[in-house]
N, C-alpha and C positions, 0 to 999 in steps of 0.2 A: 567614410567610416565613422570619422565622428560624429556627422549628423544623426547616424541613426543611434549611436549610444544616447546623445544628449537629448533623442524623440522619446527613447525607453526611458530616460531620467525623466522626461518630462510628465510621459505617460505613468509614472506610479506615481509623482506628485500629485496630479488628476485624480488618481483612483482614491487617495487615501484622503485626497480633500474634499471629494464628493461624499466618502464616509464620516467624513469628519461634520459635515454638513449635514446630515442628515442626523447624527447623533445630537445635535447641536438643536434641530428642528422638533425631535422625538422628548430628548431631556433638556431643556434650555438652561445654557447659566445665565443668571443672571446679575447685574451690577449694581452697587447702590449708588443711587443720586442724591443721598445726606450730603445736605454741605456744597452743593452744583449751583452754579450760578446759570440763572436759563433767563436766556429774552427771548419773547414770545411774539411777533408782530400781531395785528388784527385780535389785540386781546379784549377788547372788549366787549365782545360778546363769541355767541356758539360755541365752536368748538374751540377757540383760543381761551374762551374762559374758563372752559370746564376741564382744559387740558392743565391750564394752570392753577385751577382747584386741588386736584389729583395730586400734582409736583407740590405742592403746599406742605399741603400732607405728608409727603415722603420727605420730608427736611429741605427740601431747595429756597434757595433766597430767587426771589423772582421778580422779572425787570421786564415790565409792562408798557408796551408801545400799541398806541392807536390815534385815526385822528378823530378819533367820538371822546373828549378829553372829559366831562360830565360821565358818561357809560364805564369809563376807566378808571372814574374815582371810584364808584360802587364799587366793584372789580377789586381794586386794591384793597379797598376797607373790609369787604366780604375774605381776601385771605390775610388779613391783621388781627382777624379776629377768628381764623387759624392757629395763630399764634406763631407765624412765618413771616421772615421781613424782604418787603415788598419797596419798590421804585415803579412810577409809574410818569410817562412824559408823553407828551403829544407831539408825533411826527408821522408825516405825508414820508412811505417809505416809497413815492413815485421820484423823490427829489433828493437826488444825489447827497447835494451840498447840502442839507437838512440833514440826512443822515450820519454823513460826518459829522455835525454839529451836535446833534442830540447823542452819538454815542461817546464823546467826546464828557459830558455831562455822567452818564452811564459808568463809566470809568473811573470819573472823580467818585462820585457818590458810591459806587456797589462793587465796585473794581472789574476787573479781566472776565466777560464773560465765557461761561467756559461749556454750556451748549447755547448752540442760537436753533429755533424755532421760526423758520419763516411760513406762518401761516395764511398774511394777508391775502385776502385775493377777490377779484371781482368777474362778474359776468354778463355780457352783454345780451346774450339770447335771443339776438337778430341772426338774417340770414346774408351768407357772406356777402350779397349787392348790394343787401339794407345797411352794412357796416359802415360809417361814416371814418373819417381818417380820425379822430377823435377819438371816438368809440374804440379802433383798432390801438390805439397809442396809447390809450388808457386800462383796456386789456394786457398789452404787455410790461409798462412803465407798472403796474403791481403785482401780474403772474410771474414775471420772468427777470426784468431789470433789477425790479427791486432785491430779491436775492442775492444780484450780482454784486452791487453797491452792499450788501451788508455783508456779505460773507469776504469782499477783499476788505471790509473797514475793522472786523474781528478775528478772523482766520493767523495772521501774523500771530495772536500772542498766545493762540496757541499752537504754533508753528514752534514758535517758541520754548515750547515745555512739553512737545512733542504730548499733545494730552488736548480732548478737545471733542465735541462731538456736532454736526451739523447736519439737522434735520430739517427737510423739504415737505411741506402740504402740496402736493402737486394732484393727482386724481387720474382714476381710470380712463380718463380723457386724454390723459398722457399718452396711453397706450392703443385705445383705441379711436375712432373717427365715429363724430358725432353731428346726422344733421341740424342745422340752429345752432351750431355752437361752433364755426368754422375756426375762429379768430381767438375762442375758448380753449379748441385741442389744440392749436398751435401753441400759444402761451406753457401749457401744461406739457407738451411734448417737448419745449423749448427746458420748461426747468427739468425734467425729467434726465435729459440730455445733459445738464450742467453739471448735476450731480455723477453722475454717469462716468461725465472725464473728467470733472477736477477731483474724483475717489483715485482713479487712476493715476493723476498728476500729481500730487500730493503725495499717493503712497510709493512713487515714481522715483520723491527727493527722498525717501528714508522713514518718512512721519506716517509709520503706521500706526501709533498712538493717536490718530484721531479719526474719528469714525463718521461713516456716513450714511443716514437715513432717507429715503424718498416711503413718502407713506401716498398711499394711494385709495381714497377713499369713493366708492360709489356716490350716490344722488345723496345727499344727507339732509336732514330733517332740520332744518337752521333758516329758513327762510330764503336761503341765498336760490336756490332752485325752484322758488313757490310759482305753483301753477303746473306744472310739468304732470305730465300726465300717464303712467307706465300702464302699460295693458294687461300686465300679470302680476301683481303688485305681490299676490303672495308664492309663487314660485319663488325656490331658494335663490340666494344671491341677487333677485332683479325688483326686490321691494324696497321704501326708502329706509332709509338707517335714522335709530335712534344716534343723537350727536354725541350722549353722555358712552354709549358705547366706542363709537368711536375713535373718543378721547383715550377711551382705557387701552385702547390698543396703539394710539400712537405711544404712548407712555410704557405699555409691553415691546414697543418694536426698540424703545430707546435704551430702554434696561438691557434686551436680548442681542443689541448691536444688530439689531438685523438691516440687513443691505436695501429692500424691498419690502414693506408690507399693502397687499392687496387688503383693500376691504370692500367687502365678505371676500376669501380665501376662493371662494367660488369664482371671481374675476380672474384671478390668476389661473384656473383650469381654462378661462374664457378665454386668455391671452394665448396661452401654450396653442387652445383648438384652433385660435385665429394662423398663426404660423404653419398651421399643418395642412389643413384643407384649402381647396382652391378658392380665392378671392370672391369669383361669384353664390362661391356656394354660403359663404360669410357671411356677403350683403345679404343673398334669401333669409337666412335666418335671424339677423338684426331686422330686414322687416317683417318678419313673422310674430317677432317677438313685440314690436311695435315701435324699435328705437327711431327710424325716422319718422315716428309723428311726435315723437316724448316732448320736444319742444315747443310744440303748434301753440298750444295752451301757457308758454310759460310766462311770469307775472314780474317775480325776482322782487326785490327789493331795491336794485340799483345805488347799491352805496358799498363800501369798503371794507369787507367783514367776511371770513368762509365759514 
């Protein structure tokens, strides 16, 4: 008998929180970031810089990490003369103990940060037999480790003060499967994942005061994908993204707390139609569409920047 009372409590908690989400979606509140301390990893250039152009702007003090330490002075100077105060340090966020050490530094100089931005990320854009164990370990030591090392060396203080927010650069790659990018979607599905259940676990101890972001963005126009080659470049949702947009929207997902942002919102109908139709009829249409050649062509950059 009590089970089914406590299924009908459960079932209007659902009902009124799926309303509440969708009013939430239709009218967004939003928060101010005057006054937030944000570290940004892979800020020196794309979309790390232009994200932390944006946050400048909106009053946040901002605490700049890369290992291009020359690319991250422009970077800082470019928002000093914003007229926002900026920290900027060089750190390998593949290495643990570098991490600890440099946020350690972060601390003394700019105090408790109080959103962290993990943007770094690299791609290898081989195919899963050409992956060298290297190439794979270097893939997740900045998709996926690194995250983990930053978010247990920050997460405490604001565990602490119950207040806090931590956002993921992760990618549609998360979500979906991508040929030439085997050891890419796993990374990406891996942080995906992280965020996933440590929202869960955290909000599990009582600390609903800190919030959690995975932003998930298409092919972006930043070099890191150069070469890739899309067959319908201007169909909705399957062309590359400007970065400066993209920025605008991680910076909209963080104001709006939102749990997930697709970009283009069109990815997320992509997701939802993946779950529903059968598997092979999926694959037909990701090759119709061209995703198993988008790689063939790809060039990348090859260095530490999303």
């Amino acid at each position: 008998m009590w089970v089914v009372v406590d299924f009908i409590k459960l079932l209007f908690v659902v009902v009124y929180q799926v309303f509440q989400a969708l009013a939430q979606f239709v009218f967004p509140r939003r928060k101010s970031l005057r006054g937030e301390t944000v570290l940004i990893t892979g800020a020196a250039s794309g979309i790390g810089r232009l994200t932390a152009l944006i946050l400048a702007k909106k009053g946040c003090k901002l605490v700049l990490w890369d290992i291009n330490l020359e690319a991250l002075k422009a970077v800082a100077q470019e928002i000093q003369d914003l007229g926002a105060e900026t920290h900027y340090f060089e750190c390998d966020v593949r290495k643990k103990d570098e991490v600890e050490k440099v946020a350690n530094a972060v601390e003394d100089q700019a105090g408790n940060v109080t959103i962290l931005i993990n943007n770094a990320g690299v791609v290898t854009g081989k195919k899963f037999l050409n992956c060298s164990e290297s190439d794979v370990m270097r893939t997740f030591q900045v998709n996926s480790l690194a995250h983990i090392w930053t978010i247990q060396r920050f997460i405490p203080s604001m565990m602490e003060k119950n207040r806090g927010h931590i956002v993921s650069i992760a990618s549609v790659a998360g979500y979906f499967g991508l040929v030439g990018c085997v050891d890419y979607c796993a990374s990406k599905f891996a942080a995906v994942g992280l965020i996933e259940a440590l929202r869960r676990e955290i909000h599990g101890l009582g600390k609903m005061g800190i919030e959690f972001t995975t932003i998930c963005p298409h092919f972006t126009a930043t070099g890191m994908f150069a070469g890739v080659k899309l067959k319908y470049p201007n169909l909705p949702g399957l062309g590359e993204l400007k970065p400066e947009f993209v920025a605008e929207k991680i910076v909209d997902g963080i104001e709006t707390n939102s749990r997930t942002v697709f970009i283009p919102f069109m990815s997320r109908i992509s997701y939802y139609l993946q779950t529903v139709i059968p598997t092979h009829s999926s694959d037909m249409l990701v090759r119709f569409l061209g995703g198993d050649e988008a790689m063939d062509t790809f060039v990348g950059r090859r260095q530490t920047k999303t």
